[in-house]
C-alpha positions as CSV (number, residue, x, y, z in Angstrom):
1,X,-57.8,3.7,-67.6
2,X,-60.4,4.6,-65.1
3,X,-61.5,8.1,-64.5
4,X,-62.3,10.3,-61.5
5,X,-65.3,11.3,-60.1
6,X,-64.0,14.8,-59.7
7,X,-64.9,17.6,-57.5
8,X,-63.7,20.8,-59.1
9,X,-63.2,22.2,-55.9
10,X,-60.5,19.8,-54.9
11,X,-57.8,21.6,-57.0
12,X,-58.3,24.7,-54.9
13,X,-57.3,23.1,-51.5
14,X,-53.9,23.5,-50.9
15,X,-51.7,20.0,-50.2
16,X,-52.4,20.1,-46.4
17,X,-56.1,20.7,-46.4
18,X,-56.6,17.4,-49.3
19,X,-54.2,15.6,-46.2
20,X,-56.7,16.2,-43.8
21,X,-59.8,15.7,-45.9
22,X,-58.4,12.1,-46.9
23,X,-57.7,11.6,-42.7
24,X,-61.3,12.5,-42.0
25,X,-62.3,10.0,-44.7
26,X,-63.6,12.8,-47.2
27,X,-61.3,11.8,-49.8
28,X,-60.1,8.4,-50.9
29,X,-56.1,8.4,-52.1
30,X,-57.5,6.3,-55.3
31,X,-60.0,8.8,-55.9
32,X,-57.6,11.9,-55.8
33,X,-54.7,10.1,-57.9
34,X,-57.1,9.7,-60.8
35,X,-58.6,12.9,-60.8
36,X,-55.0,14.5,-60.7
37,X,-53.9,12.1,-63.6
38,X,-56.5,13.1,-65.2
39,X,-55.9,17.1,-65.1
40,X,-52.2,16.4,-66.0
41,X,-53.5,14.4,-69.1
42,X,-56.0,16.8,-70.0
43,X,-53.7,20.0,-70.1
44,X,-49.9,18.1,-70.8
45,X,-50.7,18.6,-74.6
46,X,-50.7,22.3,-74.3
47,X,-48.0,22.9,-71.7
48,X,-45.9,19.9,-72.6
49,X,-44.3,19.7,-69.2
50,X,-44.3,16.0,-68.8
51,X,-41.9,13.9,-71.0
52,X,-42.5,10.5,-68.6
53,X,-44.9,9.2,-66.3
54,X,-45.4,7.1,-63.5
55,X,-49.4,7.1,-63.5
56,X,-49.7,3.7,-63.2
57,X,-46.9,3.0,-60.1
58,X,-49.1,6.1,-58.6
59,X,-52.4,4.2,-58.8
60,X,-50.3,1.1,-57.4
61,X,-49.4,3.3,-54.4
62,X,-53.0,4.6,-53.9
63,X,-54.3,0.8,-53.7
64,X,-51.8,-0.1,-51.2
65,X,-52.7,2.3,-49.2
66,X,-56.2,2.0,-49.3
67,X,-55.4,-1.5,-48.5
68,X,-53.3,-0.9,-45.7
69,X,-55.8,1.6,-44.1
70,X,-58.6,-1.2,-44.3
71,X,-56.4,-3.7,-42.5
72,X,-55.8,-1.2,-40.0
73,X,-59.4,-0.2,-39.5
74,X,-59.9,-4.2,-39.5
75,X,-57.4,-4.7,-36.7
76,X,-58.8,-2.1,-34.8
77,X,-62.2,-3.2,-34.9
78,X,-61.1,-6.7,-33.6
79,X,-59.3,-5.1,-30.6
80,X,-62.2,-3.3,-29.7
81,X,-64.3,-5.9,-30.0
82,X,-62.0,-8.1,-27.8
């Protein structure tokens, strides 16, 4: 699997403030999901919290949406164009 480019500040921002940085465009939902996949990989050995996954179906998600947003930002552009 990929990895994240990370910035170590993102896992100091609460939930609502990485929402609003992804609205602005700062932060791409692929982006994100891999860097958080890959902090749950790195420190799941010690802790042993996680007993399943679903890192994959999250990446899926990500994709869809970043496909989704583009056809949106498509359709936009072609109205205002109109």
């Amino acid at each position: 699997m990929e990895r994240a480019q990370v910035d170590p500040s993102w896992f100091r921002l609460s939930a609502t403030a990485l929402a609003a940085r992804h609205r602005e465009g700062a932060l791409r939902s692929r982006a994100l999901v891999l860097a958080h996949i890959d902090a749950i990989r790195a420190r799941n050995p010690a802790l042993n919290a996680m007993v399943a996954d679903r890192f994959e179906a999250a990446i899926a998600d990500a994709e869809a949406e970043a496909d989704a947003d583009a056809e949106a930002e498509a359709g936009a552009e072609a109205e205002a164009e109109a």
